[in-house]
mmCIF file of the N, C-alpha and C atoms, coordinates in Angstrom:
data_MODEL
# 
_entry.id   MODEL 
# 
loop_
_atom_site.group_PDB 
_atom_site.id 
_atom_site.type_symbol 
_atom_site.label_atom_id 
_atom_site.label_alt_id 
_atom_site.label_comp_id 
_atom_site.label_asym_id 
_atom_site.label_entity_id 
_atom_site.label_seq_id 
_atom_site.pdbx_PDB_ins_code 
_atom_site.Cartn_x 
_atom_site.Cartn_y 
_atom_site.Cartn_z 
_atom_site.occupancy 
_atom_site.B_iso_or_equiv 
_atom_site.pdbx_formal_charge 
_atom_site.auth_seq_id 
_atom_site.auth_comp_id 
_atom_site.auth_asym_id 
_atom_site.auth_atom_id 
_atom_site.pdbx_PDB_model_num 
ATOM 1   N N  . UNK A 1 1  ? 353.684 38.978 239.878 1.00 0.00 ? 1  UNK A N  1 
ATOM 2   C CA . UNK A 1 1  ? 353.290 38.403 238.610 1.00 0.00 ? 1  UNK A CA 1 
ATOM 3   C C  . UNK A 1 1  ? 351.959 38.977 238.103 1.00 0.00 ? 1  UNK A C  1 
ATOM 4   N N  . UNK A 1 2  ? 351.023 39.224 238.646 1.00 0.00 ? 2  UNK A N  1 
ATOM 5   C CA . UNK A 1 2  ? 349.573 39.977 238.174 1.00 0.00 ? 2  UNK A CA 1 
ATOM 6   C C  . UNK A 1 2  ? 349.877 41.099 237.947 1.00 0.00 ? 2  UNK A C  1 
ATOM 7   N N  . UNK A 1 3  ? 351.000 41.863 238.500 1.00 0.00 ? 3  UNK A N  1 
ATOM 8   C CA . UNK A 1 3  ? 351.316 43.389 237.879 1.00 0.00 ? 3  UNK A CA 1 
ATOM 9   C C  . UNK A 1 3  ? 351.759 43.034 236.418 1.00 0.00 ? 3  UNK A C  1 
ATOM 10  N N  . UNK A 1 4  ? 352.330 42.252 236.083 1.00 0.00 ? 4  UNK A N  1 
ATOM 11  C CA . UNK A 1 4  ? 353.443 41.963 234.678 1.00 0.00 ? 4  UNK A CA 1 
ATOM 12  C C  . UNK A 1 4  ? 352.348 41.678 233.991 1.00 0.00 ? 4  UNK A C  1 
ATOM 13  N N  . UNK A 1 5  ? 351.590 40.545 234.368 1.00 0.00 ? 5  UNK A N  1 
ATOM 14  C CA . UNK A 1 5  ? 350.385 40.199 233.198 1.00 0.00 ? 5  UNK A CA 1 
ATOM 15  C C  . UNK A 1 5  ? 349.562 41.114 232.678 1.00 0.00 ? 5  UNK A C  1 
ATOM 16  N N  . UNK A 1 6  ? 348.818 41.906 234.215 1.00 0.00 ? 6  UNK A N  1 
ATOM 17  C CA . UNK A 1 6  ? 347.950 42.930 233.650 1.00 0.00 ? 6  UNK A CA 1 
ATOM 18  C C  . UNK A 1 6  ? 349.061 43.796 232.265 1.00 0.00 ? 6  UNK A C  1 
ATOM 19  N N  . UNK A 1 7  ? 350.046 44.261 232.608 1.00 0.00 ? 7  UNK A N  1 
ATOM 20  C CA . UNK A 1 7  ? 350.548 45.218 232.142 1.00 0.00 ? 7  UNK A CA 1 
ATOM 21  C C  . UNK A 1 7  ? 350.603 44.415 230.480 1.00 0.00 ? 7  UNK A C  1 
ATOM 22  N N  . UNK A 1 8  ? 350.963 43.571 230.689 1.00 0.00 ? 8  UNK A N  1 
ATOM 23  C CA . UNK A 1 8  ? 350.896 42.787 228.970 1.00 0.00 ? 8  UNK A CA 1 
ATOM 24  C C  . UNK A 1 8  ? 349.455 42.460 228.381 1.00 0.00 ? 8  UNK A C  1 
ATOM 25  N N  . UNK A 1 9  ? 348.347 42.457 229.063 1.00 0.00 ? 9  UNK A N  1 
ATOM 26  C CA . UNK A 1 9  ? 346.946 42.457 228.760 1.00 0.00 ? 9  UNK A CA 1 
ATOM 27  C C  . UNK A 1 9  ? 346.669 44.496 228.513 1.00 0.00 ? 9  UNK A C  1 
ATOM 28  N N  . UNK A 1 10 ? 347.402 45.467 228.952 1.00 0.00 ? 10 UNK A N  1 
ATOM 29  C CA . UNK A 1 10 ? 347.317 46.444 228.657 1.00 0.00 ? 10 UNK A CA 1 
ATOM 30  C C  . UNK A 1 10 ? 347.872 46.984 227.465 1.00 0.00 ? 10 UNK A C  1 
ATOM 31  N N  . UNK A 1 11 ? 349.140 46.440 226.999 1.00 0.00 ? 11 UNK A N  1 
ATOM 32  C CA . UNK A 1 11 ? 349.532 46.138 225.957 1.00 0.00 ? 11 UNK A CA 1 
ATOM 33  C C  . UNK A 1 11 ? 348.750 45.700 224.763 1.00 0.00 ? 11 UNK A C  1 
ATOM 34  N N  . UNK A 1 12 ? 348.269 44.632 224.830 1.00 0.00 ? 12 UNK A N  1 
ATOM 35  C CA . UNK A 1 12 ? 347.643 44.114 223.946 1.00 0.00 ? 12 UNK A CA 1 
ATOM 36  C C  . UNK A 1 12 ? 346.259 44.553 223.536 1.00 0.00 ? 12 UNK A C  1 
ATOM 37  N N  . UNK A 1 13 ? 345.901 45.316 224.404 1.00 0.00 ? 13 UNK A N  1 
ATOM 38  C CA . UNK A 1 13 ? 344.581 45.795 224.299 1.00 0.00 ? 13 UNK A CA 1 
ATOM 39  C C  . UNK A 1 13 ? 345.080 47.543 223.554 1.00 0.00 ? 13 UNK A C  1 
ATOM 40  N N  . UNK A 1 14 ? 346.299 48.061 224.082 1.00 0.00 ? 14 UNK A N  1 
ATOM 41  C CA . UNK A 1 14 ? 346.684 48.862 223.209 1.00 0.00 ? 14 UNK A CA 1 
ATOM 42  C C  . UNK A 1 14 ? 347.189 48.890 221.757 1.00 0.00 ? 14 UNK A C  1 
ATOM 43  N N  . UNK A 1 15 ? 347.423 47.739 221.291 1.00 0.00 ? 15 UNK A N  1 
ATOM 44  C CA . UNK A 1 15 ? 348.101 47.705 220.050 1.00 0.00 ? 15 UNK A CA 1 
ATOM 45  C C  . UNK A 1 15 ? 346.791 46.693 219.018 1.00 0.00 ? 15 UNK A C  1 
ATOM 46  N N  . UNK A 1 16 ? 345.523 46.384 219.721 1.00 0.00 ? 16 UNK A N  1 
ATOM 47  C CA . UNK A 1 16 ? 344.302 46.280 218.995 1.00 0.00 ? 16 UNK A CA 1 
ATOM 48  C C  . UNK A 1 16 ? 343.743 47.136 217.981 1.00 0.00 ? 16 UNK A C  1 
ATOM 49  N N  . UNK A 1 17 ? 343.683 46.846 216.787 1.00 0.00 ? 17 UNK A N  1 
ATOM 50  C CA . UNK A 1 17 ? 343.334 47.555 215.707 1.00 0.00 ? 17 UNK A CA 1 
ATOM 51  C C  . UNK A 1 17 ? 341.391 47.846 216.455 1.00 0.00 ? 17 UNK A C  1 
ATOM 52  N N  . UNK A 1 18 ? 340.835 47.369 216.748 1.00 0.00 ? 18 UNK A N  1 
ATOM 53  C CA . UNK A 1 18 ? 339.696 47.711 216.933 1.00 0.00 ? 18 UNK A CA 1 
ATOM 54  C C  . UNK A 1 18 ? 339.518 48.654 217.969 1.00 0.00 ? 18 UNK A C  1 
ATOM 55  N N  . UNK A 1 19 ? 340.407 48.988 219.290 1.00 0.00 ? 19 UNK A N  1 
ATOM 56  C CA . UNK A 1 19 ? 340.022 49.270 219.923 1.00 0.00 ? 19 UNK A CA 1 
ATOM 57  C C  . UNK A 1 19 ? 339.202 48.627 221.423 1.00 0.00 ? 19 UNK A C  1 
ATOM 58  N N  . UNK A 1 20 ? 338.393 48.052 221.033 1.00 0.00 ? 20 UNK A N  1 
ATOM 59  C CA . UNK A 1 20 ? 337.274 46.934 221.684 1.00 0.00 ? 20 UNK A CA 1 
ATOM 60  C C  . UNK A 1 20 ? 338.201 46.507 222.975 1.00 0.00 ? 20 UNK A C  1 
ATOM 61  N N  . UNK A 1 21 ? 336.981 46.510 224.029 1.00 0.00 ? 21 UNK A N  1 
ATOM 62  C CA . UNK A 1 21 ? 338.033 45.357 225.265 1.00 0.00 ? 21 UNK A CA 1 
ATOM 63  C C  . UNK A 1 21 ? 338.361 44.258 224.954 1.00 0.00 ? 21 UNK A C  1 
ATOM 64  N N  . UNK A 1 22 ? 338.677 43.350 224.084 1.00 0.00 ? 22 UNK A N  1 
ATOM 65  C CA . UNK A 1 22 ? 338.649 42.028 224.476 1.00 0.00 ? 22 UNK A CA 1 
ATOM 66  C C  . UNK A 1 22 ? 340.186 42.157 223.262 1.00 0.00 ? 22 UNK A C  1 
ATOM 67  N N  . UNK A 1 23 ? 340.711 41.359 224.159 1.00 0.00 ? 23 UNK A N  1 
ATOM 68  C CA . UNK A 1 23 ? 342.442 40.901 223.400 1.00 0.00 ? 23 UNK A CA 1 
ATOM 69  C C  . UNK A 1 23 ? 342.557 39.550 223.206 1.00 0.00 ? 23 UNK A C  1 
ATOM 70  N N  . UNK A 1 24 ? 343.439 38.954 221.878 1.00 0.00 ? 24 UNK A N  1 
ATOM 71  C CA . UNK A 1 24 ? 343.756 37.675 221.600 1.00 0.00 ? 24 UNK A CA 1 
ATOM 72  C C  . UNK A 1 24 ? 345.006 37.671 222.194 1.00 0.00 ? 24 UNK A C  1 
ATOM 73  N N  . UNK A 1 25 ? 345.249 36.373 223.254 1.00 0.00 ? 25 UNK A N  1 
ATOM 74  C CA . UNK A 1 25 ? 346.990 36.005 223.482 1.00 0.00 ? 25 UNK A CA 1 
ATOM 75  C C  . UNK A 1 25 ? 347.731 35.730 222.003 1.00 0.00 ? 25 UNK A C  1 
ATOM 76  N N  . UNK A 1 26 ? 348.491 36.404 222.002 1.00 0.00 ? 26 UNK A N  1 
ATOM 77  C CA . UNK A 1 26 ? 349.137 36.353 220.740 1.00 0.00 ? 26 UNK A CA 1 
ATOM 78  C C  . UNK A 1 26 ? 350.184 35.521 220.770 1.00 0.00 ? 26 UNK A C  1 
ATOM 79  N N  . UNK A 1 27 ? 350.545 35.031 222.119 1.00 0.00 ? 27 UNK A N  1 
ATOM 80  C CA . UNK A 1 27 ? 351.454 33.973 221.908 1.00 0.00 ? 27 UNK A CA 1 
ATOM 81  C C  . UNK A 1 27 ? 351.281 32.555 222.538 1.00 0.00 ? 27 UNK A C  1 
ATOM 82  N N  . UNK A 1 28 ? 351.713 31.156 222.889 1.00 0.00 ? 28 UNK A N  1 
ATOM 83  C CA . UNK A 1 28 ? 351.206 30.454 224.139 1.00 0.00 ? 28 UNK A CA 1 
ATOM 84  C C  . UNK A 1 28 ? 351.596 30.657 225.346 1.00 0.00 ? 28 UNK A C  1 
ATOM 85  N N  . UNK A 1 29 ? 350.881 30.323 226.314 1.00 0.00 ? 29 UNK A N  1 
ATOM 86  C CA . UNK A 1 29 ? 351.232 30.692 227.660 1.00 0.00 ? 29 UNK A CA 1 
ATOM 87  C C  . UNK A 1 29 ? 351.994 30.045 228.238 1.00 0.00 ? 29 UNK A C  1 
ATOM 88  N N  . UNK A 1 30 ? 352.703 29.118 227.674 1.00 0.00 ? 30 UNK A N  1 
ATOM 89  C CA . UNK A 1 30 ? 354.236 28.697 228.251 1.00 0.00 ? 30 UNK A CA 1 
ATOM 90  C C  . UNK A 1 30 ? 355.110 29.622 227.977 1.00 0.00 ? 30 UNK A C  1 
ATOM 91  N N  . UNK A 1 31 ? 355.055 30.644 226.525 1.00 0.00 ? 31 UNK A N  1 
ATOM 92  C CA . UNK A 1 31 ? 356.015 31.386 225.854 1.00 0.00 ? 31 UNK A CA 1 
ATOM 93  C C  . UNK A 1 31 ? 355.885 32.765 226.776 1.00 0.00 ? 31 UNK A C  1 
ATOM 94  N N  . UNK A 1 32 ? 354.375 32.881 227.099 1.00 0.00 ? 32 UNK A N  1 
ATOM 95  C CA . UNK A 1 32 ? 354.302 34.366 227.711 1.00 0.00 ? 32 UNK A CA 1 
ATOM 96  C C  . UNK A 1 32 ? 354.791 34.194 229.245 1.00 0.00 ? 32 UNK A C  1 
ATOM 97  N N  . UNK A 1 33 ? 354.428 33.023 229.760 1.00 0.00 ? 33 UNK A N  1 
ATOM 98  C CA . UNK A 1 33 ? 354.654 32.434 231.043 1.00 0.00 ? 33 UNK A CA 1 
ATOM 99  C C  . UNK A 1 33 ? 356.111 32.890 231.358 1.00 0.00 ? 33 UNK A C  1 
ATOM 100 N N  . UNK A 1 34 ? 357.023 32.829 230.395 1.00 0.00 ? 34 UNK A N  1 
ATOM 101 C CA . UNK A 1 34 ? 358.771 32.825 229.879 1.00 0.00 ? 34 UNK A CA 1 
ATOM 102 C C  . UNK A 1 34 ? 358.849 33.895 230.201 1.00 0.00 ? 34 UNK A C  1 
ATOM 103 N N  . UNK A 1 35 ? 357.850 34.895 229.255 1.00 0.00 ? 35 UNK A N  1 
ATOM 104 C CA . UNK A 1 35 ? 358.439 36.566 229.127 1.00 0.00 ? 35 UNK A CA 1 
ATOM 105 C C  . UNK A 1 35 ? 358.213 37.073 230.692 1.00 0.00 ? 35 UNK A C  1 
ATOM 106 N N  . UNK A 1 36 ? 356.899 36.829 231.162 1.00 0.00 ? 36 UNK A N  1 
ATOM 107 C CA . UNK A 1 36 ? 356.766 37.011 232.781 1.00 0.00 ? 36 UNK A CA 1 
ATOM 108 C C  . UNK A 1 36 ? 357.792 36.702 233.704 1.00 0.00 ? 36 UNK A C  1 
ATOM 109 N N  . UNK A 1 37 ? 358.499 36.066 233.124 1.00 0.00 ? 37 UNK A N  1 
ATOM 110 C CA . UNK A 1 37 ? 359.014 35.073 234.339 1.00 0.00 ? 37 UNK A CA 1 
ATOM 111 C C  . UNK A 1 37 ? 358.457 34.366 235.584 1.00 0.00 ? 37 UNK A C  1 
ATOM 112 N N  . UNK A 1 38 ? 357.631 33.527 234.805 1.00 0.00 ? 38 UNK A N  1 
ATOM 113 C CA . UNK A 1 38 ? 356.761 32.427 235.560 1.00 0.00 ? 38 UNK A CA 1 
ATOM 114 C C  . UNK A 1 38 ? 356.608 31.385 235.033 1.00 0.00 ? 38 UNK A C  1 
ATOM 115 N N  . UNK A 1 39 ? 355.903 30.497 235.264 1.00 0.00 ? 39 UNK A N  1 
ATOM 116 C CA . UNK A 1 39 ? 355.117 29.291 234.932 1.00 0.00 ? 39 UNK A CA 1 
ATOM 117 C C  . UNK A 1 39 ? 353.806 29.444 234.269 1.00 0.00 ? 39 UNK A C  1 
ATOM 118 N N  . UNK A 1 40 ? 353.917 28.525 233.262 1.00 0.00 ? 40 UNK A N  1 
ATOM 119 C CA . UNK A 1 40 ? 352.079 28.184 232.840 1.00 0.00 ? 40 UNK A CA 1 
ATOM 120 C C  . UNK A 1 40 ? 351.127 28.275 233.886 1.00 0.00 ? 40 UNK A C  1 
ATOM 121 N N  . UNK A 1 41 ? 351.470 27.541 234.908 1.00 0.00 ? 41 UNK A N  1 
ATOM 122 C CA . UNK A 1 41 ? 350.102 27.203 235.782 1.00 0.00 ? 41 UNK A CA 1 
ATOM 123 C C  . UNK A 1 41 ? 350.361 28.838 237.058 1.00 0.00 ? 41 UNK A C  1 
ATOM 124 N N  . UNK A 1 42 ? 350.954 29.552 236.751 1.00 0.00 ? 42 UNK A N  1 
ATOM 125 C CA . UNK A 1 42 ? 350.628 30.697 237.809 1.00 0.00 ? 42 UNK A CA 1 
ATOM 126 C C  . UNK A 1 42 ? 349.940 31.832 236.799 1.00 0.00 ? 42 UNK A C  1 
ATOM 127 N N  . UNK A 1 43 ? 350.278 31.593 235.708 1.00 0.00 ? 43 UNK A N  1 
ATOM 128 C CA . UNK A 1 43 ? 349.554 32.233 234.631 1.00 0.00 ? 43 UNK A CA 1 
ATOM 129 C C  . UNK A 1 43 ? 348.533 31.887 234.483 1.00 0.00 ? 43 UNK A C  1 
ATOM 130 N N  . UNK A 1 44 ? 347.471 30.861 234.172 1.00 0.00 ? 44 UNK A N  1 
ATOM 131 C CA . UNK A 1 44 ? 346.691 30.315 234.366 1.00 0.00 ? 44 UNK A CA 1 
ATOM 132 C C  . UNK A 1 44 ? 345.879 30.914 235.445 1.00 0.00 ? 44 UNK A C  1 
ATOM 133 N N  . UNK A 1 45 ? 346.377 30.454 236.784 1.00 0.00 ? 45 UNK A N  1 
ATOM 134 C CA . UNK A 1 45 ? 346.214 30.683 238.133 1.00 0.00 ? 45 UNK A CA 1 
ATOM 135 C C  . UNK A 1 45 ? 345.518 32.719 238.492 1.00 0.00 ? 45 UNK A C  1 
ATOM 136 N N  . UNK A 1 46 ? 346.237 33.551 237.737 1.00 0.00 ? 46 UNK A N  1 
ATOM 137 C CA . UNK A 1 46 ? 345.807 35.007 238.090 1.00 0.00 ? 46 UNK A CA 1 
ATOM 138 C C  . UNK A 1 46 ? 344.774 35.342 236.782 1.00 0.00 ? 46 UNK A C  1 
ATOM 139 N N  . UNK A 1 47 ? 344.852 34.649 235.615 1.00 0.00 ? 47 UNK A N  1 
ATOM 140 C CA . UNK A 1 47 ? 344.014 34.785 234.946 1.00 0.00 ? 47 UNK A CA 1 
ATOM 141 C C  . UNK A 1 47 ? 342.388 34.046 235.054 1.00 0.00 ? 47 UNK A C  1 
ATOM 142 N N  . UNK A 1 48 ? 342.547 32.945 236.262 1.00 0.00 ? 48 UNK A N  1 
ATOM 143 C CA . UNK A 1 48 ? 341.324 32.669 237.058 1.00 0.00 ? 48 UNK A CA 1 
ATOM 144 C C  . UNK A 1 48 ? 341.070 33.562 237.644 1.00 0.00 ? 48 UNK A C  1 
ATOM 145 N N  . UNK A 1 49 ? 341.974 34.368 238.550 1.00 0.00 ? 49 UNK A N  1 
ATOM 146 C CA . UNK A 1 49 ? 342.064 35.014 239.810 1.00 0.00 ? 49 UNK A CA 1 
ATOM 147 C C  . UNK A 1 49 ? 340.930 36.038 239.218 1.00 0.00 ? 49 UNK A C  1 
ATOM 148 N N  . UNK A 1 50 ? 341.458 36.712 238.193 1.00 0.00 ? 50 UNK A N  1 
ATOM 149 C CA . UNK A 1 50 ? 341.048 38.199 237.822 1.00 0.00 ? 50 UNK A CA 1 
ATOM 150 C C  . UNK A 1 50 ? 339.810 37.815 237.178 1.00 0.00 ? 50 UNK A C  1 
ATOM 151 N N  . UNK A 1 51 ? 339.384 36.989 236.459 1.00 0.00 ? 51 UNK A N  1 
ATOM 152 C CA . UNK A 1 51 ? 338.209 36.301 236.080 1.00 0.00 ? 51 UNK A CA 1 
ATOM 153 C C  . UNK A 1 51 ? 336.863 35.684 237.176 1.00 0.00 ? 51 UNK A C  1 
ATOM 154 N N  . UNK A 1 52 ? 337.524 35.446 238.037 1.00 0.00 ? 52 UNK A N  1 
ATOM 155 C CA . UNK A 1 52 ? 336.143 35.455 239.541 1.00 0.00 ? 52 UNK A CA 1 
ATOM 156 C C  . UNK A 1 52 ? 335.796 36.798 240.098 1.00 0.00 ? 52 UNK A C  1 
ATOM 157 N N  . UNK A 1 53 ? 337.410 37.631 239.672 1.00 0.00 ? 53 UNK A N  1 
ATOM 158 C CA . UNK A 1 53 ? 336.640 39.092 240.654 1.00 0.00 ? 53 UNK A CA 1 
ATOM 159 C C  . UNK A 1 53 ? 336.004 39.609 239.353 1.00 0.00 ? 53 UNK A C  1 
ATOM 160 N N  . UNK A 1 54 ? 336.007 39.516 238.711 1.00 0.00 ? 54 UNK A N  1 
ATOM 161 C CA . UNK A 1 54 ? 334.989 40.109 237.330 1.00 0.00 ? 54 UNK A CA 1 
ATOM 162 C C  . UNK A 1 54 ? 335.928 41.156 236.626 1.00 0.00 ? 54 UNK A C  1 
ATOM 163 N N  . UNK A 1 55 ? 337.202 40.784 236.634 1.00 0.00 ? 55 UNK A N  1 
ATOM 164 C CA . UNK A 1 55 ? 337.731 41.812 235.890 1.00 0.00 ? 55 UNK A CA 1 
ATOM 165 C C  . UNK A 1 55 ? 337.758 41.511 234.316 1.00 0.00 ? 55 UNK A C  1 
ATOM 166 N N  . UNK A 1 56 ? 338.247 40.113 233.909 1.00 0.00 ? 56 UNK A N  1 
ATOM 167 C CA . UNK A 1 56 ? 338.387 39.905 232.608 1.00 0.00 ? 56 UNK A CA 1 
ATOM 168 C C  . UNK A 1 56 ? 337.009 38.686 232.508 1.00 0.00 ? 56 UNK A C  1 
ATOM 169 N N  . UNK A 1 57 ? 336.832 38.273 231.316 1.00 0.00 ? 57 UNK A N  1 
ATOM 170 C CA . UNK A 1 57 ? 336.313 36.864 230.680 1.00 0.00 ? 57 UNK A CA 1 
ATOM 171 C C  . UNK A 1 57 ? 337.360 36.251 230.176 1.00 0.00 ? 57 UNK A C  1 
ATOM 172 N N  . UNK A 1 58 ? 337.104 34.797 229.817 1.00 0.00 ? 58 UNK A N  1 
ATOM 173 C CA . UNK A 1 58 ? 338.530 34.509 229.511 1.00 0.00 ? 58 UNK A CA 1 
ATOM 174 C C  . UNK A 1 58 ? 337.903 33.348 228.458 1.00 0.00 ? 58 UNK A C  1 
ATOM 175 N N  . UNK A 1 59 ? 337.972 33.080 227.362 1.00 0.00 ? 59 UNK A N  1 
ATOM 176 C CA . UNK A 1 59 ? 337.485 32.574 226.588 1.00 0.00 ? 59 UNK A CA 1 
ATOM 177 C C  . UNK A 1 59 ? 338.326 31.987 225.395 1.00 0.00 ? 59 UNK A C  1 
ATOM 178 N N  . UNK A 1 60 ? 339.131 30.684 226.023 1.00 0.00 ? 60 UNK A N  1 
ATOM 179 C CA . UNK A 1 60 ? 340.323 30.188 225.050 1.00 0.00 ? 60 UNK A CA 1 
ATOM 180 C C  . UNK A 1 60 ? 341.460 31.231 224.759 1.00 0.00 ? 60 UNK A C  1 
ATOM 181 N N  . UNK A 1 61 ? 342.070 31.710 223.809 1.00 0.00 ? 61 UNK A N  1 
ATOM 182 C CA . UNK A 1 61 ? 343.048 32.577 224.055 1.00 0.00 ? 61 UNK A CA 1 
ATOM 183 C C  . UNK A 1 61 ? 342.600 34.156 224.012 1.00 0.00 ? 61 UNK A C  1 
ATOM 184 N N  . UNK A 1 62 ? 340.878 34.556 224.150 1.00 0.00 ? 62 UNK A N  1 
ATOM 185 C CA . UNK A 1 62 ? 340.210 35.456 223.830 1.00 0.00 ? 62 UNK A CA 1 
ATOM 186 C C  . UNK A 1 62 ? 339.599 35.986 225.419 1.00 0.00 ? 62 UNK A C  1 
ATOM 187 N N  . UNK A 1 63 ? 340.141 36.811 225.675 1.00 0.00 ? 63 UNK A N  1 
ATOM 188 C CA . UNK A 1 63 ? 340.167 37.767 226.911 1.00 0.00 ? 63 UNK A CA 1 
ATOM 189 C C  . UNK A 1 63 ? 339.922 38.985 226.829 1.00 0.00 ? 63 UNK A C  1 
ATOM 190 N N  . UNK A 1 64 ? 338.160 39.577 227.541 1.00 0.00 ? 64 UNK A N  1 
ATOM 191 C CA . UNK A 1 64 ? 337.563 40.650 227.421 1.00 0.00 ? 64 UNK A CA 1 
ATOM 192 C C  . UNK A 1 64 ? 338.146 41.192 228.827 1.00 0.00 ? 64 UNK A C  1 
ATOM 193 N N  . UNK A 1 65 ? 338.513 42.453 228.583 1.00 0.00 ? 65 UNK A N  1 
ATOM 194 C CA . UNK A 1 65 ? 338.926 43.313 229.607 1.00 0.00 ? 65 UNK A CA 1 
ATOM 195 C C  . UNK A 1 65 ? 337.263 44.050 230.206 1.00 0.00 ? 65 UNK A C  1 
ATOM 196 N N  . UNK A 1 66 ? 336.691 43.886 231.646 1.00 0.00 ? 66 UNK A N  1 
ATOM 197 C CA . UNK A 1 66 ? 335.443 43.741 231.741 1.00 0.00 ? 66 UNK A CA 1 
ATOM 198 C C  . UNK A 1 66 ? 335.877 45.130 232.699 1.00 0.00 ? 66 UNK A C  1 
ATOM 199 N N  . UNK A 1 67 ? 336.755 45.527 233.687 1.00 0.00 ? 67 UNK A N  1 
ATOM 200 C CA . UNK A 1 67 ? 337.601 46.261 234.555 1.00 0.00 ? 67 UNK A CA 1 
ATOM 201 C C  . UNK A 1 67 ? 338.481 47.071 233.851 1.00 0.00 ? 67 UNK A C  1 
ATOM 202 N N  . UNK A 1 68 ? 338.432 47.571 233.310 1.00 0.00 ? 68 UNK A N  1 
ATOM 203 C CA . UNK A 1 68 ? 339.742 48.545 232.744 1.00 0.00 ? 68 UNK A CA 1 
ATOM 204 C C  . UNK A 1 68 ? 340.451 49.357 233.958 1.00 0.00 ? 68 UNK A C  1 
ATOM 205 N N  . UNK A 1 69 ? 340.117 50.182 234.639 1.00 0.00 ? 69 UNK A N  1 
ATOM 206 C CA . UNK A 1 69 ? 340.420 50.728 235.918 1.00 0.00 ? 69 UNK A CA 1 
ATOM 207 C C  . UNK A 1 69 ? 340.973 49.457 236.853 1.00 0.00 ? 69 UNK A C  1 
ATOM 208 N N  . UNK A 1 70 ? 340.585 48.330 236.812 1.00 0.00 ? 70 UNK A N  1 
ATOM 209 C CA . UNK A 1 70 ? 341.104 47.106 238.179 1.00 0.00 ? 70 UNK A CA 1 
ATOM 210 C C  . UNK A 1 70 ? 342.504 46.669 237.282 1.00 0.00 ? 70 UNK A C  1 
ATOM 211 N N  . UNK A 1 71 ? 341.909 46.409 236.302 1.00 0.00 ? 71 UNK A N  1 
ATOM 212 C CA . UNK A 1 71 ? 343.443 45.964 235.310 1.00 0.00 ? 71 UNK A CA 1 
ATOM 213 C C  . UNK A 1 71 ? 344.779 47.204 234.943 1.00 0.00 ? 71 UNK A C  1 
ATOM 214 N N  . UNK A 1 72 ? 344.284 48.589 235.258 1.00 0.00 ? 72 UNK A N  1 
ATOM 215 C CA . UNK A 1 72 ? 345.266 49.035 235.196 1.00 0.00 ? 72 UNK A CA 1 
ATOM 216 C C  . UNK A 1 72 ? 345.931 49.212 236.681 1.00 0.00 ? 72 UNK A C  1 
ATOM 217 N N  . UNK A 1 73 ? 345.004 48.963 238.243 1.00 0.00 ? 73 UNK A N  1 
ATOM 218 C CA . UNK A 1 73 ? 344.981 48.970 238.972 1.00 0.00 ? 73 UNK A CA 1 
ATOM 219 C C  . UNK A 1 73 ? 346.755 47.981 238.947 1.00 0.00 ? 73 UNK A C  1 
ATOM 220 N N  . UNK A 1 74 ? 345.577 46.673 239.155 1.00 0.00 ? 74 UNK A N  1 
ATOM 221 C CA . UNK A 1 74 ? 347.048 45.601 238.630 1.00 0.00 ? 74 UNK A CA 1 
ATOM 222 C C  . UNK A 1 74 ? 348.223 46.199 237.901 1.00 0.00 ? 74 UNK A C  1 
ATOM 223 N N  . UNK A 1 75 ? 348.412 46.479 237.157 1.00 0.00 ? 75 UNK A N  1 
ATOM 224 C CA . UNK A 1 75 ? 349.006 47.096 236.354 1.00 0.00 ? 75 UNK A CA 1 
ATOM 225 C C  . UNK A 1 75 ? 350.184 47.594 237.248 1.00 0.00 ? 75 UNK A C  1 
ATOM 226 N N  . UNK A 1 76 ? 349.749 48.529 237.789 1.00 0.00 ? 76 UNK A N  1 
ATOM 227 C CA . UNK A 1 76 ? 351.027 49.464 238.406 1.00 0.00 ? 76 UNK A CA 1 
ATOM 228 C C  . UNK A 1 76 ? 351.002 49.167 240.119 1.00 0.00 ? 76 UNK A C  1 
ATOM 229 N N  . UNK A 1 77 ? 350.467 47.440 240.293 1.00 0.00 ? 77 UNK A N  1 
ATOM 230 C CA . UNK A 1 77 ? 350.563 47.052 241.479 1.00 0.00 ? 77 UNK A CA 1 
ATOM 231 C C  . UNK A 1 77 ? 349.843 47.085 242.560 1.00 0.00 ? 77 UNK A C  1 
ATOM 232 N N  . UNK A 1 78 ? 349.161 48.073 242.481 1.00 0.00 ? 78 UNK A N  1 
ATOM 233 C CA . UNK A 1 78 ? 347.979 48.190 243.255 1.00 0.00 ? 78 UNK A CA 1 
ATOM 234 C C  . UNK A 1 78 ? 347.186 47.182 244.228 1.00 0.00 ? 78 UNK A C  1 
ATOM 235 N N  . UNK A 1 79 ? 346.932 46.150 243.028 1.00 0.00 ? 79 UNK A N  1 
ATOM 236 C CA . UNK A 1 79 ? 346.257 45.109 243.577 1.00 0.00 ? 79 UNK A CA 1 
ATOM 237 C C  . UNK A 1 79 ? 347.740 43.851 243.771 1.00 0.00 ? 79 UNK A C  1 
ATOM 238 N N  . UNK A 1 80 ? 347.753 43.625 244.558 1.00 0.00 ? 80 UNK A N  1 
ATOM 239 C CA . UNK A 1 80 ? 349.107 41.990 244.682 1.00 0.00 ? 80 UNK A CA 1 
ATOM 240 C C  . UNK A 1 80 ? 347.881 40.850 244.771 1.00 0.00 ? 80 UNK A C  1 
# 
């Protein structure tokens, strides 16, 4: 599940008109929870995760990518 998320936080940070690290969830996290195939609260749960190791901030549905290299890490699995 942290590979799928990162990869949709890579997404979203790619299809940002600004550029800038920081991405809006564009949808709710029951809906994205769906597309993952997970739950709210494990979503929740890795977006703490990645937020103590200092990869993202997480600020209501406003999430600065602080790690770009750890999140693409995630990304293609790296990190479980």
């Amino acid at each position: 599940m942290p590979a799928r998320l990162a990869s949709y936080l890579l997404y979203l940070k790619g299809k940002a008109a600004d550029g800038g690290p920081g991405v809006e969830l564009d949808i709710p996290k029951n809906v994205l929870s769906a597309l993952l195939g997970s739950v709210p609260e494990t979503v929740s749960r890795v977006l703490n995760r990645m937020a103590v190791e200092g990869l993202i901030g997480v600020e209501g549905r406003r999430i600065t990518i602080l790690d770009l290299k750890a999140i693409e890490d995630y990304a293609s699995g790296v990190k479980t």
